[in-house]
C-alpha positions as CSV (number, residue, x, y, z in Angstrom):
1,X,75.8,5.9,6.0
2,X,73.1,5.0,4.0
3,X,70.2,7.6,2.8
4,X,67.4,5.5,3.0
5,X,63.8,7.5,3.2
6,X,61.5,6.6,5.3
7,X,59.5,3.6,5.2
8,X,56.3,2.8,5.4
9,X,54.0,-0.2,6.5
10,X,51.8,-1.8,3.4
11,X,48.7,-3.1,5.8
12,X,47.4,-5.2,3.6
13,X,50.8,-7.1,3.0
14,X,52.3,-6.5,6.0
15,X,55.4,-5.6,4.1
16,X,58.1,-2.5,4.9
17,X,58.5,-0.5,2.0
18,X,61.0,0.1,0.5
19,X,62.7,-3.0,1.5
20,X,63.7,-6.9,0.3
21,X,61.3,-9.1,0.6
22,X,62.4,-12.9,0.8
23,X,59.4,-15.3,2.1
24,X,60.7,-17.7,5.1
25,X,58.0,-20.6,5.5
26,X,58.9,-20.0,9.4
27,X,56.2,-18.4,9.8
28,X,52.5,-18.8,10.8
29,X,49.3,-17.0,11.6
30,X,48.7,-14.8,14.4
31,X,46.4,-16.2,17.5
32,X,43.3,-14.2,16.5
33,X,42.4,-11.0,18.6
34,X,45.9,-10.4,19.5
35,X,47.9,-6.7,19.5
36,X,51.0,-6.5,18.0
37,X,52.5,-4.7,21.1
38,X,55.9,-5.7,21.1
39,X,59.6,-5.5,19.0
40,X,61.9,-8.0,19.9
41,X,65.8,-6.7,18.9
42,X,68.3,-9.9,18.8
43,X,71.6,-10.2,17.2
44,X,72.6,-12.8,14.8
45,X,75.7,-14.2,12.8
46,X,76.2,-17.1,10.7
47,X,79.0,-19.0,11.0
48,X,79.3,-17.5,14.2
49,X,81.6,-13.9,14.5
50,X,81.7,-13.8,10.3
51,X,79.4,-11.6,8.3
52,X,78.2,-10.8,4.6
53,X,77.5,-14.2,4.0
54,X,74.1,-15.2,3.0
55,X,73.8,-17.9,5.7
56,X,71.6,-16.1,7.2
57,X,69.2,-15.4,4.4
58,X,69.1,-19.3,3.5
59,X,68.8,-20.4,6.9
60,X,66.1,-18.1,7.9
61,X,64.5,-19.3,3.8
62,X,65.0,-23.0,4.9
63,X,68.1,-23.5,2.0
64,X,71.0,-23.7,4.2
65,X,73.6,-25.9,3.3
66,X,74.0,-27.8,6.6
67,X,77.2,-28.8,6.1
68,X,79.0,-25.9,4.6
69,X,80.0,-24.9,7.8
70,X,80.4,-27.3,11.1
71,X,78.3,-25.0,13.3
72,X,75.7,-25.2,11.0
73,X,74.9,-29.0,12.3
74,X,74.0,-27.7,15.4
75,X,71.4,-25.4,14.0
76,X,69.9,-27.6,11.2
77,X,66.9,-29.0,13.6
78,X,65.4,-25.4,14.0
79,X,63.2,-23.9,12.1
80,X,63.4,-20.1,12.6
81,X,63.3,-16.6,10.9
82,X,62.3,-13.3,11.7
83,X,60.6,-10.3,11.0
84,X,63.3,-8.1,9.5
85,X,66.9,-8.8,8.9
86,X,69.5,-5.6,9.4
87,X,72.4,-6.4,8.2
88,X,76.1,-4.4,9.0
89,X,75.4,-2.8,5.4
90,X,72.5,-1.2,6.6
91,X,70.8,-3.2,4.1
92,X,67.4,-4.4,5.1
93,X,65.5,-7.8,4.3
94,X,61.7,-8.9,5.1
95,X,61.4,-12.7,5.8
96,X,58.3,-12.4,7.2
97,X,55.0,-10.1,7.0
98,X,54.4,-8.0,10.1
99,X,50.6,-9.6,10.0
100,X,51.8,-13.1,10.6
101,X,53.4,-14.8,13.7
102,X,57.5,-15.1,12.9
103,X,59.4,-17.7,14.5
104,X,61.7,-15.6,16.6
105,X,62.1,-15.5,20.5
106,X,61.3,-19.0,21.1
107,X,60.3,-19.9,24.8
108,X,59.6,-16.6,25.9
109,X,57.6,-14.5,28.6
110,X,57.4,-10.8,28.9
111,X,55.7,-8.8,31.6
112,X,53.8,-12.1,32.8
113,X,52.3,-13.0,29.2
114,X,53.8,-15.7,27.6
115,X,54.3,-16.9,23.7
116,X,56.0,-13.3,22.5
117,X,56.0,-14.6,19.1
118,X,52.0,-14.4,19.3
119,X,52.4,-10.5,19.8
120,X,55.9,-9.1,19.1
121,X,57.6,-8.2,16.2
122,X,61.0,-9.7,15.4
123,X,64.2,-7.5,14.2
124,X,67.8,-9.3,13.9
125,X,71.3,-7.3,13.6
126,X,74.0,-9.2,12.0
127,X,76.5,-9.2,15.0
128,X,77.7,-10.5,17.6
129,X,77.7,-9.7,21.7
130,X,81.0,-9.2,21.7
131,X,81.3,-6.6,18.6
132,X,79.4,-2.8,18.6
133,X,77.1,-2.7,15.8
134,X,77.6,-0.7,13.2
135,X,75.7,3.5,12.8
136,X,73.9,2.5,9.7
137,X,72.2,-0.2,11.6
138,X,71.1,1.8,14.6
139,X,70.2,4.2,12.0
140,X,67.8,1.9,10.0
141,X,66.6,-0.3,13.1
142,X,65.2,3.7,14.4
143,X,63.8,4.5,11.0
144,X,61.9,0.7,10.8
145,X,60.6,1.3,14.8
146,X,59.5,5.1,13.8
147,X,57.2,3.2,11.0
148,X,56.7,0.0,13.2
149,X,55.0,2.5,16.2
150,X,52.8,4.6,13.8
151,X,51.3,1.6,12.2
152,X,51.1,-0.5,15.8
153,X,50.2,2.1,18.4
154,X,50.8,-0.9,21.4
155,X,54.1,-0.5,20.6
156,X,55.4,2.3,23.3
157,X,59.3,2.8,24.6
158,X,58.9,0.5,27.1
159,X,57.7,-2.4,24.8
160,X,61.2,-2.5,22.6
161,X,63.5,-5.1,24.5
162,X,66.3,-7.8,23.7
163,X,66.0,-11.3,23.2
164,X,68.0,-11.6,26.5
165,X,65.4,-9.9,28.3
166,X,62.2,-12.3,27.4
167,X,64.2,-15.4,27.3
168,X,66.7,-14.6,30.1
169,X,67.7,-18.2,31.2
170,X,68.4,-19.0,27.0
171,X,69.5,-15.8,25.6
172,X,71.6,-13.3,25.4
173,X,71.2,-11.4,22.2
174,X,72.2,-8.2,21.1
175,X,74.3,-8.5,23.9
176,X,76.6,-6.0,25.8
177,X,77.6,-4.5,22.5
178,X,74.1,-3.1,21.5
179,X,73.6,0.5,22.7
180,X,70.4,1.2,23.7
181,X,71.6,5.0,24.4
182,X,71.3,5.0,20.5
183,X,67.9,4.1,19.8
């Protein structure tokens, strides 16, 4: 497992610290006014079922190679990233700063308010539904919400869901293979 200390929330920046910082341009600003209330865990692989590549870095970064890989065709219209990348190292990246709106969850609705993006924070795990995710990355993904609640007190237990769960009819990331009994 990795010994990573804990990390802390730069408010000025938005940035975790200590942690990668790579700057996606999928990204916008915040509605004004609005709480950051929410984490949104998904789970991601590029090509689909393979990991430690750096697709997913360049496609959340804009720079993938569309056709390095024929899945990637069917992904080169969209223009997403999120907040945090965890990948099955335990190795964390930033894409984009807490304080601005990350293209994550897509159409989305949660607890009748609509637009999660406007109010969530965004956390991929490189895997799949199909395969458990590895200890370090339950181990990081607690360490990043411990720092994620202090700094946004909205954020309670009840307000840390799946992409599945505000984009049911679309989604179904982390899947079956994500166990919440670990967080």
């Amino acid at each position: 497992m990795i010994s990573t200390p804990s990390f802390t929330i730069n408010n000025q920046t938005g940035l975790l610290q200590p942690v990668i910082y790579r700057a996606s341009s999928h990204c916008d600003d915040r509605p004004p006014q609005i709480a950051i209330n929410l984490i949104v865990i998904h789970g991601i692989s590029l090509p689909p079922g393979e990991f430690g590549t750096t697709a997913i870095e360049e496609f959340f970064c804009g720079k993938l190679n569309y056709s390095a890989h024929s899945f990637f065709a069917t992904i080169a219209h969209l223009r997403v990233a999120s907040h945090l990348l965890i990948k099955r190292s335990g190795d964390i990246i930033q894409f984009v700063p807490f304080n601005k709106r990350a293209w994550h969850a897509g159409e989305s609705c949660f607890q009748g308010q609509s637009h999660c993006n406007d109010f969530s924070i965004g956390i991929e795990l490189e895997g799949t539904d199909e395969i458990p995710y590895e200890a370090n990355q339950y181990e990081q993904l607690k360490k990043i919400i411990v720092a994620l609640r202090q700094t946004y007190p909205g954020i309670t237990e009840d307000r840390i869901v799946g992409h599945a769960d505000i984009a049911p009819n679309r989604k179904t990331d982390p899947g079956r293979s994500f166990d919440w009994n670990k967080l």
